[in-house]
C-alpha positions, 0 to 999 in steps of 0.5 A: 542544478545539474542534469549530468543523472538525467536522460532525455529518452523516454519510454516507448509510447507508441503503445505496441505490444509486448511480446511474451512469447519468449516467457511463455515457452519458458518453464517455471523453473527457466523462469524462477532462475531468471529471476535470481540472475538478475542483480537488481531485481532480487527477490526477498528474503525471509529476513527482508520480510522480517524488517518490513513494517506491516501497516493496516490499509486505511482505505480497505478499512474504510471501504469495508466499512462501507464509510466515505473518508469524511465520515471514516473520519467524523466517526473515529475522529481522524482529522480528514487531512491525516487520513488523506495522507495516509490513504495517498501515501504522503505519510504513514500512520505512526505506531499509535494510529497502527494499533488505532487502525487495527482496533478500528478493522477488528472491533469498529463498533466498539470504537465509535460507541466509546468515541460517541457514546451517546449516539443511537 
């Protein structure tokens, strides 16, 4: 295996402050061009933002919820292994388990009742 893309630099440990002051005597203005001459770190687009998929939070749904993973998973009968990955990242949820996810932060109640209906 080849290492020719590789570097053996590393980033500077030594834990020394970054000085912002050339930054903050910048006005916003100064700022924002900056921002745009910079040719790899262009900000988005409004038609970036129309191509990104919108996916639910599991783990904000969950907290909301007020649920542990174990029991986020009992009570919506999510296999504990799937929604460890979505929370991690591994894997995201696909169109389905998007539409499930929103169901579950909107109406969660009415969820588990028609999963357990007949639980007190």
């Amino acid at each position: 295996m080849s290492n020719e893309n590789t570097t053996n630099k590393t980033a500077d440990a030594s834990g020394a402050a970054q000085d912002w002051s050339r930054f903050d005597a910048m006005t916003e203005q100064e700022r924002h061009s900056a921002a745009l001459s910079d040719p790899e770190a262009q900000p988005l687009t409004p038609e970036d933002f129309r191509r990104m998929k919108r996916t639910p939070q599991v783990s904000v749904i969950r907290r909301a919820l007020g649920l542990s993973q174990e029991e986020f998973a009992e009570k919506f009968l999510i296999p504990i292994g799937t929604l460890r990955d979505w929370e991690q990242g591994r894997k995201a949820p696909d169109a389905a388990a998007r539409a499930y996810l929103v169901v579950i932060g909107r109406n969660p109640s009415a969820v588990a009742e028609a999963l357990h209906p007949n639980a007190a």
